[in-house]
Each structure stands twice: as C-alpha cells, then as structure tokens.
C-alpha positions as CSV (number, residue, x, y, z in Angstrom):
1,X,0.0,0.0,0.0
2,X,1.2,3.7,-1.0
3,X,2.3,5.6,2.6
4,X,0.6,8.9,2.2
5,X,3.4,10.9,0.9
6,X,3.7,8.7,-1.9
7,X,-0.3,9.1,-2.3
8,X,-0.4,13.0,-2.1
9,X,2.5,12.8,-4.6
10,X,0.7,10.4,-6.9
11,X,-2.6,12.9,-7.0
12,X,-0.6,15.9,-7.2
13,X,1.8,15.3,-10.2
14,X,1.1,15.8,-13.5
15,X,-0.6,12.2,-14.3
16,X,-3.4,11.0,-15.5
17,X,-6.6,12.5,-14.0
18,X,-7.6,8.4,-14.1
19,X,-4.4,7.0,-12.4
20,X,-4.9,10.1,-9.6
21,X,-8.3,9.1,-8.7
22,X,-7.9,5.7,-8.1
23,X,-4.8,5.8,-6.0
24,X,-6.5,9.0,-3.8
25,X,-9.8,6.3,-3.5
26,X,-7.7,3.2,-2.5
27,X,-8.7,1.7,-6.0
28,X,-4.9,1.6,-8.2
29,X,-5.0,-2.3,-8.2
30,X,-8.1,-1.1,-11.0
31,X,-6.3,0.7,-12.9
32,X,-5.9,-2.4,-15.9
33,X,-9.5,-3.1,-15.7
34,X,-9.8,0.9,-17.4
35,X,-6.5,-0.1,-19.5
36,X,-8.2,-3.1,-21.0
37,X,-10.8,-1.1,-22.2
38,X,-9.3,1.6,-23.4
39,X,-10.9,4.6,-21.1
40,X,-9.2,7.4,-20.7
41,X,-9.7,10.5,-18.9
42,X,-12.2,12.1,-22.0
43,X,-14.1,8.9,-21.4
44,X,-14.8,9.3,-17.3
45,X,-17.4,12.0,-17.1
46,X,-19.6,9.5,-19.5
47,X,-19.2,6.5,-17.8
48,X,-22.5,5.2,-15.9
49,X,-23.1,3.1,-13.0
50,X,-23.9,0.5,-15.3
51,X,-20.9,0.7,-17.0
52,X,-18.9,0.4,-13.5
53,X,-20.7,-3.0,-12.6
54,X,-20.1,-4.0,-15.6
55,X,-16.1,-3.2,-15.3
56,X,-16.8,-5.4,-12.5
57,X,-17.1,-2.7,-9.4
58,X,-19.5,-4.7,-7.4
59,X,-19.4,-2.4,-4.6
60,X,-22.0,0.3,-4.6
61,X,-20.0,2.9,-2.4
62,X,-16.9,2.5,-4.6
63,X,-18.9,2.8,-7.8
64,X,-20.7,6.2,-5.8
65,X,-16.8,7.6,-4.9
66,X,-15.6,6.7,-8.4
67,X,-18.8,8.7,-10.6
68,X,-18.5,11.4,-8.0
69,X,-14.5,11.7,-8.8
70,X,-15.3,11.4,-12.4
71,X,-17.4,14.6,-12.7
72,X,-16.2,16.6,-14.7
73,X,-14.2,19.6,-12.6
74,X,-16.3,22.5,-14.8
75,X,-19.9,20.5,-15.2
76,X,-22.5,21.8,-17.3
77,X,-25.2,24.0,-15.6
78,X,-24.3,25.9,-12.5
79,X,-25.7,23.0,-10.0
80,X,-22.6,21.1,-9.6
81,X,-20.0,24.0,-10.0
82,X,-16.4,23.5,-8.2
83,X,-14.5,26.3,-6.9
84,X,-11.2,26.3,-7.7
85,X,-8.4,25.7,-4.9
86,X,-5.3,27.8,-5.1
87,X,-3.3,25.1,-6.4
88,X,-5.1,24.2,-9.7
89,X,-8.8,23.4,-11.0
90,X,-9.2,19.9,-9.5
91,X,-11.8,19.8,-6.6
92,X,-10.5,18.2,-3.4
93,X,-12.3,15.2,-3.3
94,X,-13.1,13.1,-0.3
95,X,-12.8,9.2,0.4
96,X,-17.2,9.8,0.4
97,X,-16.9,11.3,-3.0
98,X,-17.7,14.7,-1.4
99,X,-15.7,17.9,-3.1
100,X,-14.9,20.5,-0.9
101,X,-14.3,24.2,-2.0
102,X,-12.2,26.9,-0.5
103,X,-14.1,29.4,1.3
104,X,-11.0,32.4,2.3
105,X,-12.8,34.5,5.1
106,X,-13.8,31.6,6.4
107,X,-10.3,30.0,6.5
108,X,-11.8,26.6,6.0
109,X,-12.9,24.3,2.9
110,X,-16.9,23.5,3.2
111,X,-18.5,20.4,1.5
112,X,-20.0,22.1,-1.4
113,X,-23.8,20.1,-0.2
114,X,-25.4,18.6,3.0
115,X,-24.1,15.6,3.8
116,X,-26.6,12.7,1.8
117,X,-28.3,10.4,3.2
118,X,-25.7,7.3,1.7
119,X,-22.8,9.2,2.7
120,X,-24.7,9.0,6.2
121,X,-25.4,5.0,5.8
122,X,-21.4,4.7,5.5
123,X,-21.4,5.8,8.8
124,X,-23.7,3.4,10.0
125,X,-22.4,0.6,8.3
126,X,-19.1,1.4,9.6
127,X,-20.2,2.2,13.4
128,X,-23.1,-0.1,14.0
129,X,-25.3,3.2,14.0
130,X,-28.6,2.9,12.8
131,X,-29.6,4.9,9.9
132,X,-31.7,7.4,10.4
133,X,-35.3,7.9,8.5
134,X,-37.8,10.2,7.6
135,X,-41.5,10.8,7.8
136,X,-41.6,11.9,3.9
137,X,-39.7,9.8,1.0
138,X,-36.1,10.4,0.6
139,X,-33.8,9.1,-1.9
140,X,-29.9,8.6,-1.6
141,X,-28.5,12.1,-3.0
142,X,-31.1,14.0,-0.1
143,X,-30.0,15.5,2.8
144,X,-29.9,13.3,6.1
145,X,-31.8,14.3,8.4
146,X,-33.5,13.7,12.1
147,X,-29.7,13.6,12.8
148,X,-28.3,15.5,16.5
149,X,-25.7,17.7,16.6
150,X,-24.3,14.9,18.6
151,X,-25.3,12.3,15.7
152,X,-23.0,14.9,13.3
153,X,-20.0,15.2,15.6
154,X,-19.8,11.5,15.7
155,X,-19.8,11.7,12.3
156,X,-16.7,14.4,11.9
157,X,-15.0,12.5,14.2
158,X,-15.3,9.3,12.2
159,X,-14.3,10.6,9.1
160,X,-11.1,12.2,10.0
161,X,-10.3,9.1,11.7
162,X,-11.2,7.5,9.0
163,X,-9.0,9.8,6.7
164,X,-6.1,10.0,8.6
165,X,-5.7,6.5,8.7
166,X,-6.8,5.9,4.7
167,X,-3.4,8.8,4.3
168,X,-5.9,11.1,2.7
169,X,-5.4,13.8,5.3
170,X,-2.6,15.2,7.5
171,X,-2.6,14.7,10.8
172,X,-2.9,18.6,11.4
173,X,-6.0,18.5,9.6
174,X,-9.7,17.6,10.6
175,X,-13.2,17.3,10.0
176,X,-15.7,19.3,12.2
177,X,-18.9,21.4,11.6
178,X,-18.5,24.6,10.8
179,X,-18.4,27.7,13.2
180,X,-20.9,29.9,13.1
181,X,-18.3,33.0,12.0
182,X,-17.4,30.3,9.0
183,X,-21.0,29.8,8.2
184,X,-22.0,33.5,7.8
185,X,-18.6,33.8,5.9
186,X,-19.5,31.4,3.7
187,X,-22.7,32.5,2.7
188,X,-21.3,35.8,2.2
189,X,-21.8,37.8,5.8
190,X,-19.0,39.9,6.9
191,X,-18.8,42.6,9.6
192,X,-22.5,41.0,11.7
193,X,-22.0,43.1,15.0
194,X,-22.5,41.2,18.8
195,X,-20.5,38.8,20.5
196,X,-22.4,35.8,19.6
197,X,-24.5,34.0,17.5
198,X,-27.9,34.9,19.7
199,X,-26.9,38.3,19.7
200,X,-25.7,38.3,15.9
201,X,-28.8,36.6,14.7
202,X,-31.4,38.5,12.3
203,X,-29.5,41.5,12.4
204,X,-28.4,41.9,8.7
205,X,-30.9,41.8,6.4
206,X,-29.9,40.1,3.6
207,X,-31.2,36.9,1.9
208,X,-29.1,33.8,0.4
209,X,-30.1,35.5,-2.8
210,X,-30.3,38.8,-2.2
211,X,-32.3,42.0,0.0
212,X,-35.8,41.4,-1.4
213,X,-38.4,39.3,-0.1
214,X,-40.3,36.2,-1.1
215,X,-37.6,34.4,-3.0
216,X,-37.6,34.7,-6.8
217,X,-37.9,31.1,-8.7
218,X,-35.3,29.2,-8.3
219,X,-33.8,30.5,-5.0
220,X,-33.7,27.2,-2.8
221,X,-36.1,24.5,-1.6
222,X,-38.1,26.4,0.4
223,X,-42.2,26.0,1.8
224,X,-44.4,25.2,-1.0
225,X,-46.2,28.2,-0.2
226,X,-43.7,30.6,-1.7
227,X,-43.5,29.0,-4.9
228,X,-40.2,29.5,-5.7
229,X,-39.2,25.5,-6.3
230,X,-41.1,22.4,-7.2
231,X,-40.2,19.8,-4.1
232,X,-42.4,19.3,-1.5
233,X,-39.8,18.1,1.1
234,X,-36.3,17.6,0.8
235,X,-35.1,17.4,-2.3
236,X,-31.6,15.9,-3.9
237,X,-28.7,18.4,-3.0
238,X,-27.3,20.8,-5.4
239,X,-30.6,21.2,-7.4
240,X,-30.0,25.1,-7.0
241,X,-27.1,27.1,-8.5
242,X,-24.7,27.2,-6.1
243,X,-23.1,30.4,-4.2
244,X,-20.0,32.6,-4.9
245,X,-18.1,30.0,-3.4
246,X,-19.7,26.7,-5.5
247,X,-21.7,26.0,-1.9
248,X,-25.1,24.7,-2.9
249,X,-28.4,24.8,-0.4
250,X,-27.0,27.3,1.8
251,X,-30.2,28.6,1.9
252,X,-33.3,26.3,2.2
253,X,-33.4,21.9,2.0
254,X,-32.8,22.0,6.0
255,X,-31.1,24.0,8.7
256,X,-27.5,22.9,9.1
257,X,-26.1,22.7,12.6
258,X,-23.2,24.6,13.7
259,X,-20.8,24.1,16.1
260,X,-21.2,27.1,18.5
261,X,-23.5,26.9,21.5
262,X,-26.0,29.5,20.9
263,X,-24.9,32.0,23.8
264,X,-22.0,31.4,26.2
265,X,-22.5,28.6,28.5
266,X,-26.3,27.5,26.9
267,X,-27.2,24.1,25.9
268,X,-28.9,25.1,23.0
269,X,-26.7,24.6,19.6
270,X,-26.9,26.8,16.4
271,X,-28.5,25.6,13.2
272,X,-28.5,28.3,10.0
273,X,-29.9,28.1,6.7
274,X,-33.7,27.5,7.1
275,X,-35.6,24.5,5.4
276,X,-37.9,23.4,3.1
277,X,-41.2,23.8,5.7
278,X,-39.8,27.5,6.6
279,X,-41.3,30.6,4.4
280,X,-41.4,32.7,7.4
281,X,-38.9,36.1,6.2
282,X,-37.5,35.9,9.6
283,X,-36.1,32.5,9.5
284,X,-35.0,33.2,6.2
285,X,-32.5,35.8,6.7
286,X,-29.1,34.7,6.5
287,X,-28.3,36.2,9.5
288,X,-30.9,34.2,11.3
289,X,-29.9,31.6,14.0
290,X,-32.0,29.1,15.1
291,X,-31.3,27.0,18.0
292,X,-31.6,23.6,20.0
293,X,-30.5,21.3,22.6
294,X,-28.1,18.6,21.0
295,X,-29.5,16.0,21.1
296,X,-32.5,17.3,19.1
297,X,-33.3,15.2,16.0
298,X,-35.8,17.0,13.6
299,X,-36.6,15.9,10.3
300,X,-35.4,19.7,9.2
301,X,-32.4,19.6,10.2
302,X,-29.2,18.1,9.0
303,X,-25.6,19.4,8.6
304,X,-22.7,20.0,6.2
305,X,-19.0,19.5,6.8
306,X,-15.6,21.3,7.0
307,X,-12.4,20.2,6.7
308,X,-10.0,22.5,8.4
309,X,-5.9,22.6,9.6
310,X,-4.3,24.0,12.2
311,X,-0.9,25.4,10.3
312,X,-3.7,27.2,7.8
313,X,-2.6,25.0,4.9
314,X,-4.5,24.0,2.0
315,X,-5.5,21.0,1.9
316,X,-4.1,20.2,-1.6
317,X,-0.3,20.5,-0.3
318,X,0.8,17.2,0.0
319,X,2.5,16.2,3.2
320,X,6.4,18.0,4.2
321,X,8.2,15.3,5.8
C-alpha cells in the first residue's frame, strides 16, 4: 500500500486524471481493468453506473466515490459548480466522493452540499449506528436528516479518523462542523455586530439571494407556499445554483447545525440556513440563527462538513516530511 506521501505525490503530479483518482480512492490495483478497455480520462465524465458494474465494481459505495470523482471539474449548468483551490482546478475530493471548496474569510474548505443520506449510511455501516429515516420519502442524494448535533459530531470524528488512517489527510487536519463565523462567511456575511450568535442573529438583512423578499424562482427548496421550487420536502442536494463559493443549499433543503453553543455557557446549539417547511422572512434571513438542545433530532435539520488545519494549509499541499 502507497504511505501517504507517496499518495499526495501520486494525485498531485502531472498524471493522469484516471491514475490520480484511483490511488487517492484506494482503487490503483483497477487501474488495468480501465486499460483493457481503453478509457481514458475524456471517457470518465460519460461512464455510468452500469458501465462500472459491468467493469466489475460490485461495490455500490466505490462505484458512488468513483462517478462522484469522475465529474467533470467545470460540469455543465451551474448545480454542480467546483470552486477552484489555489493550487489548480481539481476539486479536493473526499474518500465519500464529497468535493470541498475553498471558502478564504472563512479560513476553511466547506462540502460544497449537506451531507446525503448514503454518505450518512457509510457511517452506520461502519459504526453499527442505525440509519436514520424520515416521515416523507427520501432518496440517496437527499440530505440526512432527524440527525443531533451529537449524531453529526460523531460523524466528523469518524471521518477524520477514517481519513487520517486511509493517508488522505494530514494529521494537522480535521473534519468538524462549521463555526458559526465560517458559516455567515460562507454565505457571504462579513462585519455582523454582537459577541455571539444569539446576539448576531437577524440582524443583517440580507437573503441567500439577495435583500428582497419572497424568494424569486429558483432561489432554494423552500415552503411550498412561496413557490419558488417544485419539491415538496427535501429534495436531492445541489438542485440550486450554487453560491460565490460553489456551496449549494446554503439557503433552504434543512437547517445545518453549527458548532457554537448559541450564547455562552447555553445548551442550545446553532442551526443556519432555514428549510424546506420554513417561508417565514425571519427564519429566512441569512443572518438568522436558530437554536436547540443537542441531542434534538428534527426531520429539518441536517448538517454539512468542514475540513479544516491547524498550520492554515491548504489541503491540496501534499505532506512536508
């Protein structure tokens, strides 16, 4: 097996987009079953999950990774847009399949969705966790929800764990929700006066998509009543055009905890964003923070990832030493 140096140097040379995916996802022993067939990197944006079976990838969640990988880094239509890092157009891709995009004020790289509902299930296969459900249907690429802000730490925990020990990640690094200063930087607030998020909350008026309310069509997934989408619940993540930053759903699908207790020394955690049963213009606001205790599990709420380092690296440099 490649030690992680000799992984990170793999991935960032100047190979084959093919040969860097499959040694970043633990697949390069693959690599001739490709060969064989003559796919190169034009051909990996077409490939299907049909064709992957029948390449002989009988494992669903590599055959997920793999077509997630194989995206095209610019996709058509603005749903699936990838910021660029500083060191080149390739998204950083997790072992989950999960590209994350540089957010600068925020000092951090966000998952550009909510975490799904079979990125989720890894989890639970992996930790004897059960999965979580829904009282409305839900299909893979949704949003997990009726998930704690317990249930999400675990999660963060696991996969940097998880990470560390695949070679993916430095030790240094680590994935966490994301402050509450790192969310409102990332859906574009700067400057919010007060100490915390309760006394922050509501006080900039500004929408995800802009000053002026009800949402135009097309804004999020937000109550039927405004009309502005077509789901009735949840629907799959990055159905909307993303932000600035290539962050889909930072408005609307479900609220997204935050790390931060909601005032100093409370038991109530923050969650940002609003869902889709929300068309109140309060709960709206970007600026709003909701809160609850954390071990509340609403099917509303659900959470997105951050991967972050202490030296203030980015994550695309390769390990020193």
């Amino acid at each position: 097996m490649l030690t992680a140096k000799e992984r990170f140097g793999v991935f960032y040379s100047f190979v084959p987009r093919l040969t860097a995916i499959l040694h970043l996802l633990d697949l390069a022993d693959r690599g001739p079953v490709f060969a064989e067939h003559n796919l190169r990197d034009e051909n990996l944006p077409t490939l299907t999950d049909e064709n992957l079976v029948a390449l002989g990838f009988e494992d669903a969640w590599d055959r997920r990774r793999l077509l997630a990988a194989f995206a095209p880094a610019t996709p058509p239509g603005p749903a699936r847009q990838v910021a660029k890092g500083e060191a080149g157009e390739r998204p950083f891709i997790n072992s989950l399949g999960l590209p994350l995009a540089s957010v600068p004020p925020a000092g951090a790289f966000f998952g550009i969705w909510q975490t799904r509902v079979w990125e989720y299930a890894v989890f639970c296969a992996e930790t004897g966790t059960a999965v979580p459900g829904a009282d409305f249907p839900q299909g893979d690429d949704h949003p997990v929800v009726n998930v704690s802000w317990n249930d999400a730490v675990a999660f963060t925990k696991w996969l940097t764990k998880r990470e560390r020990a695949l070679g993916l990640i430095r030790s240094s690094l680590e994935y966490r929700l994301p402050r509450d200063f790192e969310w409102s930087a990332a859906v574009g607030l700067t400057g919010e006066p007060g100490s915390s998020p309760a006394e922050r909350s509501g006080r900039l008026r500004v929408y995800p998509w802009g000053g002026e309310f009800p949402p135009p069509k097309g804004a999020g997934n937000y109550h039927t009543w405004l009309a502005c989408d077509d789901f009735p619940e949840t629907s799959p993540v990055g159905s909307f055009a993303p932000n600035e930053f290539a962050l889909c759903d930072m408005g609307g699908n479900v609220w997204e905890w935050c790390y931060d207790e909601h005032q100093r020394n409370s038991a109530q955690r923050v969650v940002r964003g609003a869902s889709c049963f929300n068309d109140d213009p309060e709960f709206l606001l970007s600026s709003y923070r909701g809160k609850h205790p954390a071990a509340t599990k609403k099917n509303n709420v659900g959470f997105r990832i951050v991967l972050t380092h202490a030296e203030e690296r980015d994550p695309w440099q390769g390990p020193t030493g």
